[in-house]
N, C-alpha and C positions, 0 to 999 in steps of 0.2 A: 269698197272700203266704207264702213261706217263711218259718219259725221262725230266730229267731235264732240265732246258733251261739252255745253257751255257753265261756264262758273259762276257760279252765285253767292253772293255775300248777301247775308240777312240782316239786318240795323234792327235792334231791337235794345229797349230800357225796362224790361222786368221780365216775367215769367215766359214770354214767347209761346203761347200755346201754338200761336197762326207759327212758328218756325217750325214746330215740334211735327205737324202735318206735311210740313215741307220736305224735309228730312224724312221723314216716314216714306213718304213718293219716291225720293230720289234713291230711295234703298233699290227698288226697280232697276233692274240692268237697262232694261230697254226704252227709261226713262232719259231726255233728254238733257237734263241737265245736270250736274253735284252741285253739293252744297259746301264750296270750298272753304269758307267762313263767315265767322258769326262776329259781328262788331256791336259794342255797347259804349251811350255813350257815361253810364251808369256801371262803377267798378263792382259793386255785387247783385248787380242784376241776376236772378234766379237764372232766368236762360242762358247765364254763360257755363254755367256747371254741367247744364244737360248737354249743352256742346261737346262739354272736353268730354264726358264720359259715353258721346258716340266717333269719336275721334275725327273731330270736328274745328280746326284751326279759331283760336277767338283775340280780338284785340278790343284793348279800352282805350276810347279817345275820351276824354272826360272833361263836357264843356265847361265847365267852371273854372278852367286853369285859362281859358283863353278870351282875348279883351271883345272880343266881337264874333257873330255869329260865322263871318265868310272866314275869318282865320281859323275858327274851330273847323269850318267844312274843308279848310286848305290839309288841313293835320290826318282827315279823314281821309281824303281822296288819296293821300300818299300811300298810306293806308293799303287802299284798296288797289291803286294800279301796284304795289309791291308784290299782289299776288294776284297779280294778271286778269282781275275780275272783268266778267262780261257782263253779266245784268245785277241789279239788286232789287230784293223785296224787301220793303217797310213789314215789319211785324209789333206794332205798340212803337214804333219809336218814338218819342213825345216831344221831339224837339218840328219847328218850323223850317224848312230846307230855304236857304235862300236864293234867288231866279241863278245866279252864277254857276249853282252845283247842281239845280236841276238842269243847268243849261247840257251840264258835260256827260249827262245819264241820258239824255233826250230818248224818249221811246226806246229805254235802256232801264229804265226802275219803275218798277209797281207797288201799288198800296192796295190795301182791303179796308174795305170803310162799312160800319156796319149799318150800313140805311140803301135804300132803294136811289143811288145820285140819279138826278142830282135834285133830289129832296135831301133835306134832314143835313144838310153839309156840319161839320164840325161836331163839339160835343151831345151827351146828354140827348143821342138819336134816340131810343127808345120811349124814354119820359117825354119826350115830344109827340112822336107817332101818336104814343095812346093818349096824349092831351088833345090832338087834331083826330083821334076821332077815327083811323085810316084803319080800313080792312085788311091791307096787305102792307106787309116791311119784308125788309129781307137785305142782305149784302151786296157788296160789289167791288170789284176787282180791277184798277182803270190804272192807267197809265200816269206819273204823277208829270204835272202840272206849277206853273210855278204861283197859279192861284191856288188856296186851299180846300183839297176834294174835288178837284178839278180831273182835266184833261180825260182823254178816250177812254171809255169803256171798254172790256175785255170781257168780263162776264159778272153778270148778274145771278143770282136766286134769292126767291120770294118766299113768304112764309105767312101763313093767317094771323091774323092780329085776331086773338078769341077774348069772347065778352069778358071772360074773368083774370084774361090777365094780369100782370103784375108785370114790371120794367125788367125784376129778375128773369121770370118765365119765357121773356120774350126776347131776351138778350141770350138765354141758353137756347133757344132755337135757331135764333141767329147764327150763333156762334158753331150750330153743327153745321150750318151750311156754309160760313167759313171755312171752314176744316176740307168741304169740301172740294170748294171752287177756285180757290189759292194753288194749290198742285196744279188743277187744270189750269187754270190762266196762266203757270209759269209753264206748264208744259207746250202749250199753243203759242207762247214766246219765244221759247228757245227751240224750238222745233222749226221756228218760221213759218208757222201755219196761219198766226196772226200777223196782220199787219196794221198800221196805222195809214188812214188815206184823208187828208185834211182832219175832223176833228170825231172821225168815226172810225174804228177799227172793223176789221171785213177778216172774219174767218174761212180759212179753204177746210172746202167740204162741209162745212157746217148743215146743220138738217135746218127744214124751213123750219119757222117758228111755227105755231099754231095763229088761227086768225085771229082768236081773243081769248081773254082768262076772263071768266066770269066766279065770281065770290059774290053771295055762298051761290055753290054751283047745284041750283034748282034747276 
């Protein structure tokens, strides 16, 4: 008997590229998860359109109707156990989760952050990198936390920081090895292949690393 596919809800406030690869994955049959729906907490957020038009269940909880942040996550949650959600990914949500709601996703929701964590936490990752100067940036994929940019890593990729870059240049390289490592990381989650063990996640089967990354590689 094949395992069930677990369900996914994607929290997103605009255009949702990082859902849009998610979705792409899950088209895969033998891909472990669907992507049962897409919640905003922004009524015309662009990514709710590309939802409905892959027949993609979406709802709007819209914070601004609610006196406080935990009551807005109370309207959410209902939300989501109404359609029997197993995990969620952050994709651009731009709201701050409060410790309560991360408490009830515990090693049950993921984010994509686009910096090497736990450098660069928070906004304006890029414009910082190339202000500090850093040879290497790149994404990551980590378990959320009720600190910000917190909690386990799941998976990283790295990218050269090149002499001429620009914050654009280096946010669209980024942003393809998002595309990339967001499926995998939901795949290694709901498949069970990742696990969280105190504040380090432990892949089965994973290949060793290499011993080191040398930049530029003379």
């Amino acid at each position: 008997m094949t395992a069930k596919r677990k369900r996914v809800a994607i929290l997103i406030s605009g255009r949702g590229s990082n859902m849009r690869s998610l979705v792409d994955a899950a088209r895969a049959r033998d891909f472990p998860a669907e992507i049962a729906l897409v919640v905003s907490n922004i009524a015309d957020a662009a990514g709710l359109d590309f939802a409905r038009t892959q027949g993609i269940a979406t709802a709007v909880v819209d914070h601004k109707i609610f006196s406080d942040r935990e009551i807005f996550e109370r309207a959410m949650q209902e939300t989501l156990l109404a359609q029997e959600i197993d995990l969620i990914c952050l994709a651009g949500f731009m709201r701050l989760l409060t410790p309560w709601f991360v408490g009830q996703w515990r090693n049950r929701m993921l984010n994509i952050h686009p910096a090497l964590l736990p450098s660069y936490r928070g906004l304006h990752t890029h414009e910082r990198a190339l202000a500090d100067g850093v040879k290497i940036h790149g994404a990551t994929v980590h378990f959320v936390a009720p600190e910000m940019d917190a909690g386990p890593i799941v998976v990283q990729a790295a990218v050269p920081v090149l002499q001429d870059d620009t914050p654009e240049a280096l946010a669209a390289r980024v942003l393809a090895q998002e595309h990339r490592i967001y499926p995998l990381a939901l795949k290694l989650v709901a498949c069970g292949a990742a696990r969280v063990e105190g504040v380090r996640v432990l892949v089965d089967g994973a290949a060793p690393a290499p011993e080191a990354l040398l930049w530029p590689a003379v």
